[in-house]
Structure formats: C-alpha cells, structure tokens
N, C-alpha and C positions, 0 to 999 in steps of 0.2 A: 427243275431248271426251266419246264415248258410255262410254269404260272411267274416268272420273274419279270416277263417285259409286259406281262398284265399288272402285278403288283406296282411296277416301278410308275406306269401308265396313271395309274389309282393315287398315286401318293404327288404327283405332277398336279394331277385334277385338284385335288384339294390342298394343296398351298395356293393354287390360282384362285379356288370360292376364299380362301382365310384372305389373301392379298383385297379380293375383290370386295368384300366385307368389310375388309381396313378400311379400304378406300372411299366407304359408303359415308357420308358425311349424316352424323346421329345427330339428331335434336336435342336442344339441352335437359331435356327431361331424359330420355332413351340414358345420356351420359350421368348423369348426376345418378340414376338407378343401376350403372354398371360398376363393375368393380373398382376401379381407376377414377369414375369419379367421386364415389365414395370416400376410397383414400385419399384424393386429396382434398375433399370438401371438411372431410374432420380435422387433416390437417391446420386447413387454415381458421377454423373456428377455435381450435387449440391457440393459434398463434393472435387472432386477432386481441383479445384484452391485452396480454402483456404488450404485442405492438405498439396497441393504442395508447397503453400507459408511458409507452419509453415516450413516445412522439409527445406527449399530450407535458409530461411532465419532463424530460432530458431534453429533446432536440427543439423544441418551440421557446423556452427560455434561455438554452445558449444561444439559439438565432440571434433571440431578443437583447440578450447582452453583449451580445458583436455590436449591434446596430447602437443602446444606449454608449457603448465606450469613444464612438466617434459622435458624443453630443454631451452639451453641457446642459444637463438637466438634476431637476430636484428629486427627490425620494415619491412625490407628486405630480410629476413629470409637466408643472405649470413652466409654459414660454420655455421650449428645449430648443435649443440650438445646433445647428451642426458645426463642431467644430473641429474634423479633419484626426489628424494625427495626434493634436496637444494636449491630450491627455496621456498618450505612450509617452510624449517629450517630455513630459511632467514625474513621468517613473523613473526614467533613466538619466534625467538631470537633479533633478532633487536631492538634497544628501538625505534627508530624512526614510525615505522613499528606498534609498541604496541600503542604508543599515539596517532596516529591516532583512534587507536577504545576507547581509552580514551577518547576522545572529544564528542562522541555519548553520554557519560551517562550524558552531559549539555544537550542534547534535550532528553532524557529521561526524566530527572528531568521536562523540560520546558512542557513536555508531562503530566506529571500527573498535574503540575500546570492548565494546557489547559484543561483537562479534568474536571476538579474540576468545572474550572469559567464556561465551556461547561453546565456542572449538574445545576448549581444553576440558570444559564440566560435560560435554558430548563425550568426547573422548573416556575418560572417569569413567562414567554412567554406563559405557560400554564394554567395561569389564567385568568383571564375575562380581557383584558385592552384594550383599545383603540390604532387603529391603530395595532395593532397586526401584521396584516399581513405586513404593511410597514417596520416593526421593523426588522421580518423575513427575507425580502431581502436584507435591508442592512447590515446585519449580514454574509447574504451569500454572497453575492460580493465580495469578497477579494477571496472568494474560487476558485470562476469562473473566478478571473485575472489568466494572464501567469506569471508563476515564473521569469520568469527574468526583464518582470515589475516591481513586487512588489518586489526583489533584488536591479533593480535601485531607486527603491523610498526612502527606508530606506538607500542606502547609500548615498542619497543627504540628510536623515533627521539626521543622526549622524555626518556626517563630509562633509566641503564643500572643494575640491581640495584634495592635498592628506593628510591630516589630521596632517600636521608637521607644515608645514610652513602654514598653515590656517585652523584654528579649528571652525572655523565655520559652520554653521548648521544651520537647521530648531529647533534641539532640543534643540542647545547650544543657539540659536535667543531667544527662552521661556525663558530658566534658566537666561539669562542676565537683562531680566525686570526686574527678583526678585531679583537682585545682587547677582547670582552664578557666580564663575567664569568658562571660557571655559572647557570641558572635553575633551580629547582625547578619544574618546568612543572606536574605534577600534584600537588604539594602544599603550596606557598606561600599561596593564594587560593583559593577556591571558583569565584572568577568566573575568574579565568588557567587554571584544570583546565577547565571546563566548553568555555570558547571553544578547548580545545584539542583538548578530544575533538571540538569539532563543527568543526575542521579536519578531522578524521580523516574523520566524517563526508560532512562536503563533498565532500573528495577522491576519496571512494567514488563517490557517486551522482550526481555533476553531469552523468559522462556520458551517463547514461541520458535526464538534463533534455534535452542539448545533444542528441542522436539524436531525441528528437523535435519540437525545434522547428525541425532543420535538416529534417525529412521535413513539416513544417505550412508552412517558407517555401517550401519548394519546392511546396510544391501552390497556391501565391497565382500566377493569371493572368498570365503573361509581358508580355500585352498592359499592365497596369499599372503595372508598373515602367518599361519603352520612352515609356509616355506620361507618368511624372513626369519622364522625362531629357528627351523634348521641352521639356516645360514647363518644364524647368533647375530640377529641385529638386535639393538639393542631400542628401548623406549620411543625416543628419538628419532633414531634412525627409520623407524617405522613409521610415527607420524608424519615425516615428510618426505619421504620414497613411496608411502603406500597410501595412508589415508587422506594424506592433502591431494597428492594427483583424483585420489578415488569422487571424492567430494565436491573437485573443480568447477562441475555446473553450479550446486546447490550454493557454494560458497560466493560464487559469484552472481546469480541471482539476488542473495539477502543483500547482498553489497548494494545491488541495483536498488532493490528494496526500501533500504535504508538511505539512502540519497533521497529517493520520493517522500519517505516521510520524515526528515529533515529540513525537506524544502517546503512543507504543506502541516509542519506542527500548531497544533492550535491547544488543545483543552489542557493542558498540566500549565504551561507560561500563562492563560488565559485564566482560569482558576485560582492560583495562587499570587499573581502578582498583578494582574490585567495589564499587563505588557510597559509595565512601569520600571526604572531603572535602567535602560537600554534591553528588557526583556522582549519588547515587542516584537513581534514575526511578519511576516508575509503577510498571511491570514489574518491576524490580530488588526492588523493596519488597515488590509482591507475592507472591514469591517465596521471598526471607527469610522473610515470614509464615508462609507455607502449610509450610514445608519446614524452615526452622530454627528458630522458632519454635513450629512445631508446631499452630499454632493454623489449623487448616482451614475452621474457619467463616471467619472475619476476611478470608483467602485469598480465598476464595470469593467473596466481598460485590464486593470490589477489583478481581477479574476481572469480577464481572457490569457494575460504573461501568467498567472501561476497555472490554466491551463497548460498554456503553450510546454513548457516546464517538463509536466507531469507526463506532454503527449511525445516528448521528445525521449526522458527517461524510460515510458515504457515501452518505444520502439527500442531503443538499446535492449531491453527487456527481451522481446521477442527477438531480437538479432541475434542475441545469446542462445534461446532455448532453440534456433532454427540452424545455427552455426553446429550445436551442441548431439541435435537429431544428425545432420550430415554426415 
C-alpha cells in the first residue's frame, strides 16, 4: 500500500512524456517512417490507380457529357453551340423519342413473368429431388453465355435469312410438323417481335433470378417449415405465409433489378433486329443519334435521362436494402 502513491505518481509521469510526445510536431520524414504513416502511405498507393482510373475514365467523360448535352455539336465537335435545354425538349416532346421508352414496359412485363416462373422453379429446386445440383447449372448457363451469343442463337431460332423472303427457323421447323404455318416472328407486328425478343431475354436471365431465391429459401429457418407440416399446411399455404414473407427483401430487390434492366436493354433487340419494327430502345436510339446521326449533343442529353433513370432506380435500391437492414 506504501509503493501505490509512487506507482500512481509514475504512471501520471508518463502519460504526460506519451501527451507531450504527441504533441511534438514530426517531420514528414520522422512520419512516413512511423507506424501510422506507413499505414496510410500503402493505403493510398493501393488506392491511387484505380482512383485514377475511375476519374480518368467514369467521372471526366460523364462531366464531359453533361456539358456536350446542352450543345449542339457534331461527333467532331466542329462549330458547337450552346443550346440551353433543347435537347431535353427534344426527348420528352418528340414521339419517336417517347416510344422508345415505351418498348421497356414489354421487358417489364417479360420481368415479372421471369420472376414469377424464377419463384416457383426456386421453390421446386428446394425440395429433396434427384440430381438437384445438375438441374441447378443448367439453369444457370444461359446466364454465364455472352449476350451476343445468345442474340445470335435466337435469331437463327425465329427467323432464317432475313425473315421476308425466308421464314424459316428452328422455331417455325417445330410449328410445321404440327401443320402450323410459317410465322414472321420478327416482322409481322411490333407487339409479336417485341414479346419475342423478351423470350430471348427471359431465357437468358431467369437463371440468375432462380440462384438467388433458391440461396433466400434456403437461409428461411428449418424450424418454420417443420412447424407449418405440424400444423398441416398445406403446399400453398406455405409458399405464401412462409416463404414469400421469408424472401420479401430478395424478391423485391430483383423487382428493382429488373426495372434497371428493362429500362437500359440493348444487345438481344440490338442483335437480332437493330431496333427495327417498333423494336428500338432507349439505348438503341441513343446511339443511332450520337453515331449515325451524328448529332452528339442530342446523344448526349439521352445518356444523361437514361442515367438519371438508372440513379433514381438504384437509390430505390438502396432505400430497400437500408429500410430492410432497420
């Protein structure tokens, strides 16, 4: 007890030299050699390339395309002009312009159809069957092709040459065993082309839907299911008292998902039709503008609303996963 007001004495002393130490202002050499600057000197040498990349490549040409969308200039940017708003006015007045974003709410639609058959072949998948796991990757394979692959596949399977003077097909080869006759799949109707690419579509991506709501049922509590078989529920009654509530983030996430890329489709309509017959999109349009048209301001404008679009979807996005963490 007699050495405790020396020890306490002692331990006063030396947080007053650690303070007074702090306080001693080191040379950037002294810091760069201490432990703290080290850490952060690797830090930011870790960070610098990819910084450099995002800025050099992402944040310097969206600048640049803010600034081109209020100017009337060429793909050469000879005699630009500032022209204000009128190229926004030109998006949103135009009908051409408009039906372009009309053609998204066909993969919308094709979206919730996708998700629907996604829940149900999740569901399936999640119970005891053989081969399971085989089932699973051919499921996902079509995910893991390149779009413009699966773009060439289905337009050899709807139409063979250019659909006028030969309407042949792999799919119109089916229908003729049964004595249907030939379809013009991609060029009789706007609406029979559109629902045809977002076959193409679906086929593509459903896998990816189905992979994760078969890894969202599987993380809902065993105990749950055991106690709706006690209680004798039946198929039904399960999927939507247990696994639909269990799912609710994931389901509405893909939802949000599927809205983005609805609104932002390009390579299956692009590939197979080059946005002809009322197929054109958003992005298909965009593009003709900027590039074959020539008209870069216009371009421009069209990319910053399909940004706008995309920045507005994925804060719903994040309002969901931040709502969902609460």
């Amino acid at each position: 007890m007699k050495n405790a007001p020396k020890e306490a004495t002692l331990k006063v002393e030396e947080k007053l030299d650690n303070i007074e130490s702090y306080r001693r202002r080191k040379t950037p050499i002294e810091w760069m050699a201490s432990y703290t600057g080290q850490k952060r000197m690797t830090t930011i040498l870790f960070l610098l390339i990819p910084v450099t990349l995002l800025i050099v490549f992402t944040f310097l040409p969206a600048i640049q395309m803010l600034i081109y969308s209020f100017q009337d200039r060429n793909i050469f940017g000879i005699g630009a002009t500032w022209v204000g708003f009128k190229n926004y006015r030109t998006i949103f007045t135009e009908t051409t312009y408009i039906l372009t974003l009309r053609t998204s709410l066909y993969y919308m639609v094709g979206s919730v159809v996708q998700i629907s058959i996604a829940l149900l072949f999740a569901t399936i998948i999640c119970t005891k069957l053989r081969l399971i796991n085989l089932f699973k990757g051919i499921i996902f394979f079509p995910y893991m092709m390149n779009g413009i692959a699966v773009a060439l596949i289905f337009r050899r399977f709807f139409q063979k040459g250019d659909g006028i003077t030969n309407t042949e097909g792999t799919l119109n080869s089916i229908l003729a065993m049964f004595g249907v006759e030939p379809i013009r799949w991609l060029m009789d109707s706007p609406v029979i082309a559109n629902f045809s690419l977002v076959f193409a579509s679906v086929w593509r991506y459903i896998g990816f839907d189905i992979i994760m709501f078969v890894a969202a049922i599987m993380a809902i509590a065993p105990e749950l299911i055991e106690a709706s078989d006690i209680d004798g529920a039946n198929a039904w009654q399960r999927f939507c008292h247990i696994i639909v509530p269990g799912i609710k983030y994931i389901l509405g996430l893909q939802l949000i998902l599927a809205i983005r890329g609805a609104v932002s489709v390009f390579e299956i309509p692009y590939v197979i039709t080059s946005g002809r017959l009322g197929t054109n999109t958003f992005v298909i349009q965009t593009m003709n503008i900027a590039f074959e048209s020539k008209k870069v301001g216009l371009g421009s404008a069209m990319g910053i609303v399909l940004l706008i679009i995309i920045l507005i979807v994925t804060m719903l996005q994040k309002a969901l996963i931040k709502e969902e963490r609460l």
